[in-house]
N, C-alpha and C positions, 0 to 999 in steps of 0.2 A: 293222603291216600291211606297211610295206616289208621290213621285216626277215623276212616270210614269203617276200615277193616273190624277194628273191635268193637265200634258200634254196631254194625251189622252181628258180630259173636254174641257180643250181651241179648240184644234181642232177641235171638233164636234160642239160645239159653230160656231164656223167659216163657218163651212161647212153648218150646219142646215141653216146661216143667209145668204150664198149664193145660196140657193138652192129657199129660201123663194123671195128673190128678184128675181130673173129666171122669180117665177110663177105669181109674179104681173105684170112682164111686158107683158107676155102673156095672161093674162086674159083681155074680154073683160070689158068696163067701165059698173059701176053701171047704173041703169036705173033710177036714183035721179038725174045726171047730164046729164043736157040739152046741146048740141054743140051749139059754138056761130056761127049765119048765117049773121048775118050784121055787119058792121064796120063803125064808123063814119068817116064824112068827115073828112077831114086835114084841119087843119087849120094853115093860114100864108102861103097855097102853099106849105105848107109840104106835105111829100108823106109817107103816113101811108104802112109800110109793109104788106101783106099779112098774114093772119093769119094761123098758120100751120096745114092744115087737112080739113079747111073749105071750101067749095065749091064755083067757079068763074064762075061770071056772064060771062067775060068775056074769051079770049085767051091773053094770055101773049103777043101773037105774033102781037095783035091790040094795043098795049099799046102803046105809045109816049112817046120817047126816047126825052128827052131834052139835050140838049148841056149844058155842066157844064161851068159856067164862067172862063175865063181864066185870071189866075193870071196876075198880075200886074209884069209885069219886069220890071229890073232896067235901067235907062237911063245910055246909055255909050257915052260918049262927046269924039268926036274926030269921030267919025265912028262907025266902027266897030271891034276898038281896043279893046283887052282884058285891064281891066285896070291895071294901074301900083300900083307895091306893092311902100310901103313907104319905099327910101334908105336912109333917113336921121334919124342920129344916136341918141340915147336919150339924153338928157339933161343934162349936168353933175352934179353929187348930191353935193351938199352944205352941209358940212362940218362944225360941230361945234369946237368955241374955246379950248383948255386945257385949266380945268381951273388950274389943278396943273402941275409941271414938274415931269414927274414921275421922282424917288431916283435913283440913279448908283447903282448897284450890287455892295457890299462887297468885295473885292479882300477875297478870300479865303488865310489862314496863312497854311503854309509851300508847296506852291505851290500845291495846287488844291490835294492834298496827302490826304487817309485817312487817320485821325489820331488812332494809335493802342495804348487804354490807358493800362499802365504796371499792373498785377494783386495787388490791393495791401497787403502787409503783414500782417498777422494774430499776432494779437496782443496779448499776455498774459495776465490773467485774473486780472482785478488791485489789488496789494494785499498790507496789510497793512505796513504802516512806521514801522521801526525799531526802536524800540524804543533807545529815546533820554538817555544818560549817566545822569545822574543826576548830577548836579550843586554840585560841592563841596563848602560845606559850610566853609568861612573864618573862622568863629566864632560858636564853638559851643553852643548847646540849655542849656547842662547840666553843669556846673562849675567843674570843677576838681580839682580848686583850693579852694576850699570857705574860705571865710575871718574868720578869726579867732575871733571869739566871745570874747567880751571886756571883761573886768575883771570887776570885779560888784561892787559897790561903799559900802565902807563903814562907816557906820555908826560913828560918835565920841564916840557914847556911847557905841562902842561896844569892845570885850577883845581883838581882834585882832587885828591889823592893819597892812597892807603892808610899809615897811618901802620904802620911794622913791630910798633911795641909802644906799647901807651897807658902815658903814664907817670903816674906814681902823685899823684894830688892831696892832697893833707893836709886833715887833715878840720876841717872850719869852723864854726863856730858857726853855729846855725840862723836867728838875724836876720842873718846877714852877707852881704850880696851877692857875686851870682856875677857875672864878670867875663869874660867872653868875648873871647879876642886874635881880631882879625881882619887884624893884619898879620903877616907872617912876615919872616926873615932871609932872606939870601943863599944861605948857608949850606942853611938848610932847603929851599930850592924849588928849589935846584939851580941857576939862574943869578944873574949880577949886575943888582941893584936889578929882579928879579923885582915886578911888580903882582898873583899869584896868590896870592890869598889863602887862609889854612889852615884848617879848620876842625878842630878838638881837643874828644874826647870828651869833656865836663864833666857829674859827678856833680850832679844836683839835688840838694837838700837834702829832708828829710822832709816831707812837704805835711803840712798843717794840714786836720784835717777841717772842714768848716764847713759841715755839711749840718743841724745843728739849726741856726745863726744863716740857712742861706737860706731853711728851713722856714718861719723865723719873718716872716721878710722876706717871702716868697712867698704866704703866709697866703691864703687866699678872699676874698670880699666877706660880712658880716655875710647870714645866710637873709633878713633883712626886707628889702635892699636890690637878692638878688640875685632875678629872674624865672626861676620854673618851671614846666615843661610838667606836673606829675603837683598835682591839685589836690582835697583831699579829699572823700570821698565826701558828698552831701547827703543830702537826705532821702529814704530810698527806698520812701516813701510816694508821692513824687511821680507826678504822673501828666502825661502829654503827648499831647492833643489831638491834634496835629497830625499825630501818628506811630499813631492809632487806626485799624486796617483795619476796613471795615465791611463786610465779605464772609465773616467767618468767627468764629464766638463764642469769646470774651475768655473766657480762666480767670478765675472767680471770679465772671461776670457770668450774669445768669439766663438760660435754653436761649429763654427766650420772645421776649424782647428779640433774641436772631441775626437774622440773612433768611436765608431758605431760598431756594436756587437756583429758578429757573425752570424746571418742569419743559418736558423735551423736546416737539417737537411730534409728535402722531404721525402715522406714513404712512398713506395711504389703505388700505392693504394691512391694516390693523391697525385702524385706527379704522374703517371701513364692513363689519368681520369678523362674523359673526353667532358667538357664544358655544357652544363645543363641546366637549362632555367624553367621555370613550372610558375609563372604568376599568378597563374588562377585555380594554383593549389589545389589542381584536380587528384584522383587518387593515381600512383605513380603502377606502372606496369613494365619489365623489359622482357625481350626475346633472346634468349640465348641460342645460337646454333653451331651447332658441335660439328667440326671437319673432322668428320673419318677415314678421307682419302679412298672411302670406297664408290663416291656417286659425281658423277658430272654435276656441273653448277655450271650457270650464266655470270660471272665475276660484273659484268657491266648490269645484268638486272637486280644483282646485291648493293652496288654502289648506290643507283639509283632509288633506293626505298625512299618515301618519305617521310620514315623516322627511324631513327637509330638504334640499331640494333646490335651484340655483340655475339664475339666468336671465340670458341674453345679450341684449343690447337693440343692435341696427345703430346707429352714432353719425350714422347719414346718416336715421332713419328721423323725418320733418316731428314726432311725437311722442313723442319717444324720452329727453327730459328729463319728462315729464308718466308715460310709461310707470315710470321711475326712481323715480318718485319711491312712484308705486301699488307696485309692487313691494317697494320698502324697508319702506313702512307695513304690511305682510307677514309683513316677517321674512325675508324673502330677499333672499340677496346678489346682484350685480347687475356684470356684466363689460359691457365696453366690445368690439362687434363691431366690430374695421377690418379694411379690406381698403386696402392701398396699392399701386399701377402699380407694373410691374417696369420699366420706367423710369425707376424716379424717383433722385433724387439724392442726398446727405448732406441737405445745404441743402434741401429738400424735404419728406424725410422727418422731420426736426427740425420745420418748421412745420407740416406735415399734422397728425403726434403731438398738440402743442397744441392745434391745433382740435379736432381729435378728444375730446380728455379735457376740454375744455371745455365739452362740452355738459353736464355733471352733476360736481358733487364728491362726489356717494354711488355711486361704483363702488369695487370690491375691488380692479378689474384688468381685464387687457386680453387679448383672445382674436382671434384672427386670423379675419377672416372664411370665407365657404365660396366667394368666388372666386377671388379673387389671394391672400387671404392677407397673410402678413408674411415669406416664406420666397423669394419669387421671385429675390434675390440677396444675397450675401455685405452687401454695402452696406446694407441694407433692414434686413437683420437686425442688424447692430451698429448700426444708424442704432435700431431702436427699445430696443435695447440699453441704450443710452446715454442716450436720454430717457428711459425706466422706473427708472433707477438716479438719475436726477434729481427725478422726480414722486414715486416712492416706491408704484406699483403691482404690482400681480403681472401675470406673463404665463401664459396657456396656451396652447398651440401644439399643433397637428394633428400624429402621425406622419409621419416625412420621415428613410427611410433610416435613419443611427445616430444622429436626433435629436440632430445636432450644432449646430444654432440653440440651441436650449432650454439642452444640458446648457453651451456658451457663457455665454450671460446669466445659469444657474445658477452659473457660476465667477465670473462678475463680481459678486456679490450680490444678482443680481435673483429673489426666490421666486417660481419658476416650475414649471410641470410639463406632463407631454405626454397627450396623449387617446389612450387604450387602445382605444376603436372609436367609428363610430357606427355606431350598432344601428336605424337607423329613417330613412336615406339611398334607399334604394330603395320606399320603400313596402313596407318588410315587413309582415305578420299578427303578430297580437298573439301567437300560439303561436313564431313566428322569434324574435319580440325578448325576448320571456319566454327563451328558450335561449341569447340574445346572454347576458341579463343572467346567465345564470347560469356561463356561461362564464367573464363578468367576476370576480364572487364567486371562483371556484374560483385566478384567476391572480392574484388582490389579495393573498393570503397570500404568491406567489412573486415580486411584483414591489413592495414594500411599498407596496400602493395604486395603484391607477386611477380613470381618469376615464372616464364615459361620454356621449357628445354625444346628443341627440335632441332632435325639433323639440314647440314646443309645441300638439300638438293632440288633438283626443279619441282616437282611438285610442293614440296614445302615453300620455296619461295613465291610459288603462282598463287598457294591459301592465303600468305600472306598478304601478297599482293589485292586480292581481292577482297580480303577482310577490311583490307583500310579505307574500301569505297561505301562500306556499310557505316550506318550512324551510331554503331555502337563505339565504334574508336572514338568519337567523338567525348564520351564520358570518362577517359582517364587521358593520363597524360603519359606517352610513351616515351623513356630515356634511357640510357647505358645501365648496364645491371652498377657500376659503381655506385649510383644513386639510390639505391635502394640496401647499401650496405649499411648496418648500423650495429651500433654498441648497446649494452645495457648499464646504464650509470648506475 
């Protein structure tokens, strides 16, 4: 757009400054300039032009025309010949000396041929000499032989002296005694009446063997007189009393005559079990139901189930050794209801535990109650930990998180296990808890086995009841919760 802009300017420029000139040449002159009317003479015969616009005396047509001088031609000799061009040739150019000879050209080597030089070879990087053998030395640094150190000079005055040469003894007869000089000369010891005495190499004579005469001499003591530790064997019939174990039967002696060890006692867990076989290792499931003493029951349509089922008795309940005992004579197994303070202490829970399991010795094991429980703190729970690993019952304990109580006591050896629901907690319909149970069936295959809690009253025994005519019972096997207690090796 600007760039239109001053194109448009330039051109109007242009135009305005031809439009401006147009009008000055038509306009006439100012009335400040005077036209010029006279001309002066020429001077030298010169003819001054006409000035243009100014007005003549004269006509053009009376003017005097002069004749203009007429150049000067050139004289041509000979006539009227044109003249002649010059046919003689130029001068020939003078040429200076060399002052050197120029050099002959090279003959080029191998006949005017380019030369193709060959690529040269790639050399390897220079790398260091190998080292030199070392110079075997003629003569070694260390002596191997070293000179044997002189013999040290002795003294005249002194007791011993190296004799230069032993001199020759003459040989003696073998009874003849040897005779040993201990005094020397003057002469020999080198001073006057010397007291150093000389001692001179003297040949023994042939020793005497006498090793059969010391034999003889040296002889032992007769065997009857002398006492020995090795003393022969008697009669190895014999027999010894005193050295007879009476813990473990004797080679030789009859199996009847042994004792047989004491057998073990067993735990509660074991001995109040009710007897349970599963052959076709179906997935195991039991029914726990808890007497509250708050609901009528049919005692004769509990016996009658047709499978086995176990019962929880409160250890607080005034009839609860009396209820034990009707239960057992049953056929069912029979757990221990406690519930202990979350307050309570080690020392506490140790003595509650006791009372507790002292109300009956026909319980299986011990199941937490439905208010406090046994789970309200770390302490509580290794507190009954630790007594159940002592007494020798089972535990079973409520859901709680990752059932880290349970699967706890199950590390320490305590057979225990946890409740997969209770199905009859809110007053369900006997159609809810018939679905509970079947729930249960379906997750016993996936969890090897559950537990299920319900209370003992007629509607719950009538769900039961009619759960067992459905085909779902048919896919686990129903037994005493003892069966289903176990350890973690």
């Amino acid at each position: 757009m600007l760039r239109g802009v001053l194109a448009g300017a330039f051109w109007g420029v242009i135009l305005v400054g031809g439009v401006l000139s147009a009008v000055s040449l038509l306009l006439p002159l100012p009335a400040t300039v005077t036209p010029q009317t006279s001309a002066e003479a020429p001077k030298d015969g010169s003819q001054v032009a006409p000035v243009s616009g100014a007005l003549q005396d004269t006509s053009e047509a009376d003017t005097t025309v002069e004749a203009a001088p007429a150049a000067d031609a050139p004289s041509q000799a000979g006539g009227d010949q044109p003249p002649l061009s010059d046919t003689e040739s130029a001068p020939k150019p003078e040429t200076g000396g060399v002052e050197a000879a120029l050099a002959a050209p090279v003959a080029p080597q191998g006949g005017g041929a380019v030369a193709v030089e060959a690529e040269s070879p790639v050399l390897p990087n220079p790398q260091a000499q190998n080292p030199e053998a070392p110079d075997v030395e003629t003569e070694l640094s260390i002596s191997t032989n070293p000179a044997q150190p002189s013999a040290p000079e002795v003294a005249a005055s002194e007791a011993f002296v190296t004799p230069e040469a032993a001199p020759e003894v003459p040989a003696q007869a073998e009874d003849a005694p040897v005779e040993i000089t201990t005094e020397g000369s003057a002469d020999d010891s080198g001073a006057d009446g010397g007291d150093a005495l000389v001692s001179e190499a003297v040949p023994s004579p042939e020793a005497e063997d006498v090793t059969p005469r010391a034999e003889a001499e040296e002889a032992p003591a007769p065997a009857e007189t002398a006492e020995t530790m090795i003393k022969p064997a008697g009669d190895l019939n014999e027999a010894f009393p005193q050295h007879k174990s009476t813990r473990l039967p004797t080679v030789g002696v009859a199996a009847e005559n042994a004792e047989a060890p004491a057998p073990r006692a067993a735990r509660p867990v074991e001995a109040n079990a009710e007897t349970f076989e599963n052959p076709d290792q179906k997935p195991l499931m039991a029914i726990v139901l808890v007497d509250t003493g708050a609901h009528e029951f049919d005692m004769e349509a509990l016996t009658s189930f047709p499978y086995p089922v176990s019962i929880a008795v409160s250890t607080l309940d005034p009839q609860a050794g009396q209820k034990v005992e009707t239960y057992r004579s049953q056929g069912l197994e029979v757990l221990a209801m406690i519930d202990l303070p979350a307050e309570a202490g080690a020392a506490d829970v140790e003595q509650a535990m006791q009372a507790h399991l002292s109300v009956s010795d026909q319980f299986v094991g011990v199941v937490e109650g439905l208010e406090e429980g046994l789970q309200s703190s770390k302490v509580i729970s290794d507190q009954v930990t630790e007594a159940l690993m002592g007494s020798g019952h089972g535990l079973l304990m409520f859901t709680n998180g990752l059932n880290t109580a349970q699967k706890l006591a199950a590390k320490e050896g305590v057979p225990s296990a946890s409740v997969f629901r209770d199905f009859d907690d809110k007053g369900q319909t006997s159609a809810v808890m018939r679905r509970f149970l079947d729930q249960a069936a379906f997750k016993a295959a996936q969890e090897d086995g559950v537990v299920m809690v319900g209370r003992l009253r007629d509607e719950t025994l009538s769900a039961l009841l009619l759960w067992a005519l459905q085909d779902r019972i048919n896919t686990v096997a129903l037994g005493p919760v003892s069966a289903l207690f176990d350890t973690i090796n």
